[in-house]
Every structure is written in C-alpha cells, then in structure tokens.
N, C-alpha and C positions, 0 to 999 in steps of 0.2 A: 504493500500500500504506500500510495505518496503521502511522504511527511515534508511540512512546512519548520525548521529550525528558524525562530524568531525570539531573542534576548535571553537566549541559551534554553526555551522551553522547545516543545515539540507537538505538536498541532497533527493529527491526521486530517487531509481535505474531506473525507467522510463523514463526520465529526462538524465540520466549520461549514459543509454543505448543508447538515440536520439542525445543527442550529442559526443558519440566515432563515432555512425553512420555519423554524419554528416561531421565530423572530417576523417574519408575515405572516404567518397563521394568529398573532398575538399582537398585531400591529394596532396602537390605539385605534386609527379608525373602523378597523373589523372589530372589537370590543364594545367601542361602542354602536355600530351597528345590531351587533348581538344583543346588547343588553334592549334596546330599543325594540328589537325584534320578539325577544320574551315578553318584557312589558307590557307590549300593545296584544300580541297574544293573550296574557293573561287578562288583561282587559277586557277583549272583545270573544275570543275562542272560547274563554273557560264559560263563563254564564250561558253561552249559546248550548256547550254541551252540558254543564252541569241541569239546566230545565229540562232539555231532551233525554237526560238519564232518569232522571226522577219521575218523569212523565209513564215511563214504564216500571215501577216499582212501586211496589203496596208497604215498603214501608219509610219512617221518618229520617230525615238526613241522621238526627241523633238516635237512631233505635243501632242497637250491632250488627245486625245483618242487612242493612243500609248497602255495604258493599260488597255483600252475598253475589253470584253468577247466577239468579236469577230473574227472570224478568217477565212481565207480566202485560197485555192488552187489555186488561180488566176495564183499567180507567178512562180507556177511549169508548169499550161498549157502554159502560155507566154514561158517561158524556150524551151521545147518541140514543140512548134508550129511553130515557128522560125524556128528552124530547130538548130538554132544556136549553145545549149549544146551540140547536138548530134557533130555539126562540133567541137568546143572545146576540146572535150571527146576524138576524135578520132585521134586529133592533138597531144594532151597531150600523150597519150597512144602510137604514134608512137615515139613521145621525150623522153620521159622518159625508155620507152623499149631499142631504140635505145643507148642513151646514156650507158644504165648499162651493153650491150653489150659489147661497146667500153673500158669502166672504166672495164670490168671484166678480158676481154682479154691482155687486157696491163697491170693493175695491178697485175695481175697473174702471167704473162710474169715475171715482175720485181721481187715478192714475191721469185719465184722458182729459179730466179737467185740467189736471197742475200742469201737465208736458205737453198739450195740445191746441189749448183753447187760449182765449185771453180773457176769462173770467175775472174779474175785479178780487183782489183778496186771495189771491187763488196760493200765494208763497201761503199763506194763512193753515191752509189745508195741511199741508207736510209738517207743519210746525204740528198742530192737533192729532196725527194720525200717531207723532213720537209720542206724541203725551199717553195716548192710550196704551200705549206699548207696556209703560213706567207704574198702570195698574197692578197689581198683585192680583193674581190671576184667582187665588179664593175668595178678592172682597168681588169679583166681576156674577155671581150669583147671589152673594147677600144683599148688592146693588138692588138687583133685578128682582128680590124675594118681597123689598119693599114700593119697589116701583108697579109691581104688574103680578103680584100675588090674587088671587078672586076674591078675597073678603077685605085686604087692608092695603092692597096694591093703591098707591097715591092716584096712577093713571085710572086704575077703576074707577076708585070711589070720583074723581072729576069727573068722570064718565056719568057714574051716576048722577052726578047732581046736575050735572048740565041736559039730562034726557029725559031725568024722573024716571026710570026704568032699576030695574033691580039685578040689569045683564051684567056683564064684563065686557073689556074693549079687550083684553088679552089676556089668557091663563098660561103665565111663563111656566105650570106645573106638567103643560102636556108633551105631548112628543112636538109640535109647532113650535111651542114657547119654549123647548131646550135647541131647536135647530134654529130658530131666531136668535139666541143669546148668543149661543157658539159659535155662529155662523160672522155674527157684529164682534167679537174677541177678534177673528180671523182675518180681517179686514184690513188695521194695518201692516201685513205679513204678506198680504197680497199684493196692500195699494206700491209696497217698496219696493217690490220687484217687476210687479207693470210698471210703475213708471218707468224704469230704465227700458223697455222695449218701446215703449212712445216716444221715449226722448230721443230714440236711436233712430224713427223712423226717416225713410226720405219722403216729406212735404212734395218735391215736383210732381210725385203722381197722381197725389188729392187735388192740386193745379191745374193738372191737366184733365182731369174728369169734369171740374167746375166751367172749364173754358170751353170742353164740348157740350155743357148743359145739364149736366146734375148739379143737383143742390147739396148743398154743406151736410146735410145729413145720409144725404145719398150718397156722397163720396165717402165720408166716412163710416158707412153699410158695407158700400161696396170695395172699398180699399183699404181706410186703416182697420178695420176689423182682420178681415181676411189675410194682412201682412201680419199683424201681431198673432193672431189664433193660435200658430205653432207654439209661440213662448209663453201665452197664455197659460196654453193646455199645460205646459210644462210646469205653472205655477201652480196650478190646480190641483195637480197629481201631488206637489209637496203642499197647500192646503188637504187633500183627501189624508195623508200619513196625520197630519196634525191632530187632524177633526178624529181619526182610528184612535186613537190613545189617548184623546183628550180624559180627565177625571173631575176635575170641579166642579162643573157643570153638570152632569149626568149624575153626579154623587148629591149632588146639593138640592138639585132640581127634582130627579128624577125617580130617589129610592122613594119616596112617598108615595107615591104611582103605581111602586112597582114597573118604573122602564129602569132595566139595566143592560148598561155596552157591556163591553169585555172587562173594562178598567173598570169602571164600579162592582162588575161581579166577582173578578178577582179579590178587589181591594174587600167585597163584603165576607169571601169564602176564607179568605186568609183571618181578619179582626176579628170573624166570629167561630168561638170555639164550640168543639172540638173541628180544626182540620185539618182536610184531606187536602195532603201535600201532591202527591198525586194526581188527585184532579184538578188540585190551582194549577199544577203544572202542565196538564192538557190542556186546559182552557187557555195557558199561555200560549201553547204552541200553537195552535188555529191563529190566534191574532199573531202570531210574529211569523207564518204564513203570509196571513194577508199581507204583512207591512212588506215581507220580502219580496212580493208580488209586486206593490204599489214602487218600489225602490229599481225592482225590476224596468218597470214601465217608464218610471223617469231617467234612469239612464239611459233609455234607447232614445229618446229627446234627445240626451245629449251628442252622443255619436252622434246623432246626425244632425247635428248644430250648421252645416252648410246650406244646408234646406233653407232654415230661418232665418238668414241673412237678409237683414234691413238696413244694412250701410252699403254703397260700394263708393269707389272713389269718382266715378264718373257724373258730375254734374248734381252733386249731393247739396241739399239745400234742408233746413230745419226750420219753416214760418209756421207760427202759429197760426191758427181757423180764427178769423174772425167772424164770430156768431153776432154780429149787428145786434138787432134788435133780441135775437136771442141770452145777450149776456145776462141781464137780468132774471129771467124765469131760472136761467141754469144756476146763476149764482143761489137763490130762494132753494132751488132743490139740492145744492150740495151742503148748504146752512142747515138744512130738514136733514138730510143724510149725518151730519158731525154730531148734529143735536141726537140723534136716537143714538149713535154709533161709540162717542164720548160722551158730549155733553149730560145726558140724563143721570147714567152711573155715578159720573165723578160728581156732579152734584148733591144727588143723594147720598152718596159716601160723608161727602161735608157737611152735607143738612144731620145727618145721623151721629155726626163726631160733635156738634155742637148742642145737643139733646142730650140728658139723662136716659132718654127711653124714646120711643120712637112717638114719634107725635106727626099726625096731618099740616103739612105747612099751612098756616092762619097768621095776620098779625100778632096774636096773642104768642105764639109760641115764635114769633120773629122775635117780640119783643124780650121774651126768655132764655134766648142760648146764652151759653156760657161755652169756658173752654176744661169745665170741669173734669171732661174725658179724656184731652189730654195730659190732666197732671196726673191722673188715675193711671194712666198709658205708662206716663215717663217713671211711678211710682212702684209700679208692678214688676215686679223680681223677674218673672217668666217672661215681661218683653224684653226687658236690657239683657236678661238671657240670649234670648232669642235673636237678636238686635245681634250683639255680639258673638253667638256660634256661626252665624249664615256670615259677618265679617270673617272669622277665623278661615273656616273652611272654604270661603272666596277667594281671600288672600293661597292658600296651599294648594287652592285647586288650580288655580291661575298660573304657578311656578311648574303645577304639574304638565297641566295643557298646553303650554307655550314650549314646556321643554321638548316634551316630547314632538308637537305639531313642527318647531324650529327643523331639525333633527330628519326626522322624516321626509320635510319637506328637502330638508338640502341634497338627503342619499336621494331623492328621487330627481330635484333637477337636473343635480348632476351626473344622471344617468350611471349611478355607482352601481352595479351590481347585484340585486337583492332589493334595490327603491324603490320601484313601483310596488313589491309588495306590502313595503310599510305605508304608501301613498291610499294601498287599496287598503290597509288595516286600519286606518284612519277613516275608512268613507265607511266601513260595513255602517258604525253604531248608526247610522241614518237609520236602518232598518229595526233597528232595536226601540220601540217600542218606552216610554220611560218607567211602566207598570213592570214590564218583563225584565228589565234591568233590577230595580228594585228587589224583585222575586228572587231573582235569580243568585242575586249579591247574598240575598238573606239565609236562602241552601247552604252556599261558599263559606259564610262566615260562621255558619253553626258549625261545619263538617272540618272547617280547619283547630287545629290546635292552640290556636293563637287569642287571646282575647282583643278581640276586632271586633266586634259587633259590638252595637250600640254609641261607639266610639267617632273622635271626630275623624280618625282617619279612615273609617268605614265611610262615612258621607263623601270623605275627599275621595278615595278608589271609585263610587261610582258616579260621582260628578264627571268624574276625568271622562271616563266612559261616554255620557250622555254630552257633553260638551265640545268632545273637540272633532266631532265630522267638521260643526261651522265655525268654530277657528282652526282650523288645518285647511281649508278651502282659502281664507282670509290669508294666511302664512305663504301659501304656493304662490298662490297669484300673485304678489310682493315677490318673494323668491324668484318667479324666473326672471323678473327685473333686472336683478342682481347676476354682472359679469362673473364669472369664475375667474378671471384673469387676477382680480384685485387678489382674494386670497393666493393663488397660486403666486405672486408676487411678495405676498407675504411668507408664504412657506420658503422660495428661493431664498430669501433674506434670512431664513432661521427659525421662523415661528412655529412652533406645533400643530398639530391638527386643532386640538380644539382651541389652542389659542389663536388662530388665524378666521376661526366662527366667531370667537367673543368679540375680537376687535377687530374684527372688518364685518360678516354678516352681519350679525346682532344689531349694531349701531344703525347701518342700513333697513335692518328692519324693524328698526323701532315704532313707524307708526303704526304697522301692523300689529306690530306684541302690544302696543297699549290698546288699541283700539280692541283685541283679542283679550286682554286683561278685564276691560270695561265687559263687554259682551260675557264674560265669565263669573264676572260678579255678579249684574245682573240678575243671570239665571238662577246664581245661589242662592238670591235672597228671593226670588222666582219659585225657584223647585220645591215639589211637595211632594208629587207619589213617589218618587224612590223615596226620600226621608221618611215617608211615615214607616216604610219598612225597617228603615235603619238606624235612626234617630233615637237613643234614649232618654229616658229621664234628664239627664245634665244636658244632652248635646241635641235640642230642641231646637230649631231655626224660627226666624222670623216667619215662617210658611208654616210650620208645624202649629206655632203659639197661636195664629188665628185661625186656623183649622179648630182646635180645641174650644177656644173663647168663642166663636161660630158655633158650634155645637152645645155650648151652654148658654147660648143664647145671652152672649153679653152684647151685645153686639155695637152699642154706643161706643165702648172703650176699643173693638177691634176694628172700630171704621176709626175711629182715631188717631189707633197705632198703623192703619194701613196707610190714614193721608202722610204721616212723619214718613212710613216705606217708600210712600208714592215720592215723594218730596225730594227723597235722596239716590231712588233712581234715576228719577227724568231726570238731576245733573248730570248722571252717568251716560246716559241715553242721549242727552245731546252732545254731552262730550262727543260721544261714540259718531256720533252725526256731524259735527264738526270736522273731525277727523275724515269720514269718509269724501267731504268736500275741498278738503287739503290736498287727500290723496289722490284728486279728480276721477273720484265716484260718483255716479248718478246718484242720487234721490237724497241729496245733503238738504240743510238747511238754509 
C-alpha cells in the first residue's frame, strides 16, 4: 500500500481517502440538511401516520398493547353503520361549499371594486377588510349570537319593532345562519388574493369591447370575469380547505341544533368522555381525505399557472372603469357589504365590552356604559395568563418557523440536492386540517416518554406545523430574489456555510422573516383547535381563555379582553401590510 511520510508520521492514502470521504459525508451543510430533513419529517410524516395507525386499533395510545401487530376495521364499519359519517360528511360538504360561495361572491365584489373601478373611498375598503382579519376568530360567533340570535338577536328584535310581527329577519342558529357567518369571516382571505389578479389584469381588452359597443358591465361579464375565473377558482379551492376545518362557528353556532362538521364532531367525541380514540381517528381520516383532495385540486391550478396569465409585455395598460353615474349606487352597496361583513361584529363586540351584561342598544343604556369590563379583563389572572402564553409561544414559534422555512427554502433554491423535498415538506401541512393536527399531536404526546403535553413546547411543535406552509411560500419567493453569487463570495473569502446564511441571506431576507414573524404571531394569538387539544391548565392562550369565558357565559369581560386582542393584532396586521407594500406586493395599504 502507498504510504504518504509527512513530519516523520506515516499516513496510508486508504486511510486519508476514508477520511476526506467521511469529512463530506459530515460536511456542515449535509448536517444541517439532515437535521432539517428529520425535523420537518417529524412534523409533518409523524401525525399523518401516527392518526392513520390509530384509526385501525381498538385500543388507547396509553393502554400496552397500543403497539401490539394487531389491527382492526372495526372503527371504519362502526363509522359507516351509524349512518352517522355519512350525516357529518354531508353537513360538512353543505358548510363549507356554502360558505366559499358566500366568501367568493362578496370578496370578489370588494377585490373588483378597490383594483378596478374608481369608486370614491375605495383605499377605505382594504384598510376595513385588514381590520377584520385582526378579529379573534371565537368572538366572530359571540358577535353574531347577539346580533341575529331568534329571541335576543338586536337585528331581530329591530325587526320586530319596526313590523309588529313576532318573525325573525335571521336565525344565525340554522344551517343558512352558520354558512352566512363563515362565509363573511372568509371574505377578507379572498378579497386579498383577488385583488392581486384584478390588479394584474390588462385594461386594453375591456377598451376595446366598450369601443365596439358593450357597456361597462358587459365588458366586465364578458372579459374581466372570464380573464380572472382561472385565479379565482384557484382562491376558492383554498377558501373551500378553510370553510372544511373551520371550528368556531359550527361549535358555537351549531351544537344546539344539533348541525355538526367534522371539526365540531371531533372536537365533541374527543371532550366528551369516555373516548373512542379510534373513531376520533376515523372521522379524522375522511376529513384529511377531503382536504388532501381539495390541496390536490389546487395545485393542479398551479402547474398550470401559464393558462392564467393576465400580464404580457405587449401593449399592457392598467385604467381603471369608470362607472359615471354608476359610482354612487356601487359605493352605497360596498358600505352595505363592510357594514354586514365588519362593521356589525366589531360593533357589537364594543357595545358588549362597555355593558355589565348584554342590554338592547337605547339611550338609557348609551347613557350607562362604562369601561368596567375592561379592568375586570386586565384584573383577571386567566387573561394576562392567557395574554402572555399565546406571546411566549408566538415568540418560539416564530424562531421555529422562520428557521426552518429560511433553511428549506435556501437547499431548494439553490437547487442543493435533497431541496425540493424539504420545499415539498413545507407545503404538505396545507393539507393538514388544524382539528387533525391537534389530534394527532395529542396521540404523539401521550405515546412519547417525555413530559410534553400540556406544555408550552407542545403548543410551539404544533404551531410550527400549522404555520409555516404560509411563511415558507413568503420565505421562497424572497429567496429566489436573492443571487447565490453574494454568498459564494463570501464562502471564497472564508466564511462558513452557515455563516455566509446569517450574514448575507438573513439580512437580505429580512422583510420576509418579519413580515413571516408578524403572520406567526398573529395566528398564535388566533389559534384554538389545536390548543384546546394541547393547552393545559398553566399554558392556556388568549384563544383558549375566551373559548372558556364564552362558555360561561361571561361574555361582557370576553368581548372586552377580545377588543384589547383585537387592538394588538390589527398593529401587527398592518405592520404585516405595510411591509407587503415595501416589498411591492399587491393588496398593501
């Protein structure tokens, strides 16, 4: 064998060959790929199979024979024998359809006003659609329980008194009055994404309809409709996933009824003892069917994103419609549209936070409020709890999601090896459902050894999860901005692998990681169906504390503590919107 004699040692090249090899095989950037590649694994692969195991097993994640080699169909015939998936299934499927009907048609309404028309006030809109956003998504039923309830709803009884009749103008308790409410939550989720397909459109072709003789609404029939459709439909489909797992609504609204989705009937089979794990877990598996379907359908949108092309370079022009005499009636009907869509809710949230107890708005009880609810709000142990675990777990989620979305995003632009599958392990949680994550985390955390559950780093594992499809989409699109040359520049010069990410990407992608940081938080102080799976006693969120207080019917103190939530969202929220008009994204402020 050849030997290498160097400062009187002796080296075989066999030897110096296995260790350069080992030395890439262990090279920091395959390490940390690796470890990225488990992570997102464990995040996204394990919950998927952990509900699909359980699905087939008759007994409890904590029973012993849990992970016995047996495995059982029982709990799919139980499902189907019942009758009762099929009644879920069909409930769901009318909720969710209905609602992204309602979210498409008024969000669209709105989109076509702010980016196509020149309705008076129209910046006004985009401003009110963020505000709605910055609701907490469990006072959006309490809202509605006293606005359009049948015996105390404010809209009724004005009903009443203005008719003399003993009807109702709308019962938010029926299957109409939950696809009405859900469908107006969904709205500004829509109006921000049509609008960047109207903003994008080219004006010459509505021009040139009007010059051979259609009129402003007939062009826009027959051309902006028909141009935008494709990116529409493509909204719709991520409206439909929204409206499939939505919970607060259908729980708040609709157990009294007796109408339950998947996510209320989950959320009821799981809270109410004794149960069948089992069968929660079948019932998950059908809905996280469906969403894999619905995820299915929207990506094939995108592959063929050549279709819907509404820009090209040759004689591209953006004028707004002027609707003459039309401005006015449109303006009236998008003020009607804000008013039912925002305005009604966040009112009542206010009128209810300045009340001891819920009173018909009258001079008398104008002349009465106080702000006794919220010093009751700021007094109450469980809010500044609550206040402060949804901050903690914000903040860790944020370091979580950004690292990994960072990361990810880089091995896939730069076409490293192994990147598109961290790119594609990023995009599955779309499909994941936030009930079935929840679920699924909560199996995980019984079956490990580890004291995690109930704990804040159980909420941070599946924050991460439900959060970074849509900051890892935010991260890439920044990233491929970003030359490789800079780094590679910096690595020439000496710098490390990850030192050459911290100080050259990172800095570069700093409006992203904030604007990704804001949208993370958010959603923290947002999120409730995973937490209520996960959440104990001490590590209760801002979502959880008014879920509760909602339920014991305090409800003066929790519209209180929700205007203070609402308050310190919408800074975040237009942060977040600021930032996207920086970055010159559509649909800024």
């Amino acid at each position: 064998m050849t030997t290498i004699v160097e400062g009187g040692s002796r080296l075989s090249t066999g030897r110096i060959t296995r260790f350069s090899a080992l030395r890439g095989v262990l090279s920091p950037r395959r390490l940390v790929y690796g470890l990225v590649l488990v992570i997102l694994l464990a995040q996204v692969a394990l919950p998927i199979a952990i509900l699909l195991y359980t699905s087939v097993k008759d007994a409890r994640p904590t029973d012993a024979d849990f992970f016995s080699p047996t495995f059982t169909l029982e709990n799919f015939r139980d499902a189907f024998s019942s009758g009762r998936l099929l009644s879920v299934t069909w409930t769901t499927v009318q909720f969710a359809v209905g609602s992204t009907l309602v979210a498409l048609v008024l969000g669209t309404f709105l989109a076509w006003i702010v980016a196509r028309t020149n309705v008076p006030f129209r910046n006004l809109v985009g401003l009110l659609t963020v505000v709605q956003m910055a609701v907490p998504g469990i006072l959006v039923p309490v809202a509605w329980t006293f606005l359009a309830s049948p015996e105390i709803g404010a809209l009724n009884v004005a009903w009443r008194n203005l008719t003399g009749t003993d009807g109702t103008l709308f019962n938010v308790y029926s299957m109409r009055g939950l696809i009405l409410v859900n469908g107006l939550t969904m709205v500004p989720m829509v109006y921000l994404f049509v609008v960047t397909v109207f903003s994008s459109m080219n004006s010459s072709l509505e021009e040139a309809a009007e010059v051979s003789g259609a009129s402003k609404l007939r062009a826009v029939r027959d051309i902006s409709l028909p141009l935008a459709a494709p990116g529409i439909a493509a909204v719709a489909i991520m409206a439909l996933m929204r409206a499939w797992e939505a919970f607060e609504i259908p729980w708040f609204l609709g157990v009294n009824e007796r109408i339950f989705t998947y996510a209320s009937e989950i959320y009821l089979r799981t809270s109410t003892p004794p149960s069948n794990v089992g069968l929660v877990s079948t019932y998950a598996v059908f809905m996280l069917v469906g969403a894999v379907l619905m995820i299915w359908w929207y990506d094939r949108f995108n592959r063929a994103g050549d279709r819907y092309a509404v820009i090209s370079g040759k004689n591209f022009s953006s004028v707004r419609i002027d609707l003459g005499r039309g401005r006015v009636p449109m303006a009236i009907l998008t003020f009607v549209v804000l008013t039912v869509v925002i305005l009604l809710p966040l009112l009542m949230l206010l009128w209810m936070s300045l009340n001891p107890y819920f009173r018909q708005v009258s001079w008398d009880a104008i002349m009465s409020v106080s702000l006794d609810s919220y010093v009751d709000a700021l007094r109450t142990p469980n809010v500044l709890q609550g206040f402060t675990n949804s901050f903690l777990v914000g903040v860790l989620a944020s370091i979580g999601v950004l690292t990994l979305s960072t990361l990810a995003a880089w091995f896939s632009a730069r076409r490293i090896a192994g990147g598109r599958l961290l790119y594609l392990l990023t995009s599955v949680p779309m499909a994941l459902p936030n009930v079935i994550v929840g679920v699924s985390f909560l199996w995980i955390f019984l079956i490990l050894p580890l004291p995690i559950y109930s704990t804040h780093w159980a909420l941070v594992i599946a924050y991460i999860t439900i959060i970074i499809a849509v900051v890892s989409r935010l991260v890439s699109a920044r990233m491929l901005q970003i030359s490789s040359e800079l780094e590679e520049a910096a690595q020439v010069s000496g710098a490390s692998f990850m030192r050459a990410i911290w100080t050259i990407v990172v800095p570069l992608l700093s409006p992203a990681l904030l604007a990704g940081a804001l949208i993370t938080m958010v959603m923290s102080f947002r999120e409730l169906q995973t937490t209520l799976y996960l959440a104990g006693p001490q590590t209760r969120t801002a979502a959880v504390v008014m879920f509760d207080m909602a339920g014991d019917g305090q409800f003066s103190t929790v519209a209180a503590f929700g205007i203070v939530t609402f308050a310190v969202l919408l800074v975040g929220l237009v942060g977040y919107n600021r930032l996207n008009a920086r970055m010159g994204l559509d649909g800024g402020l």
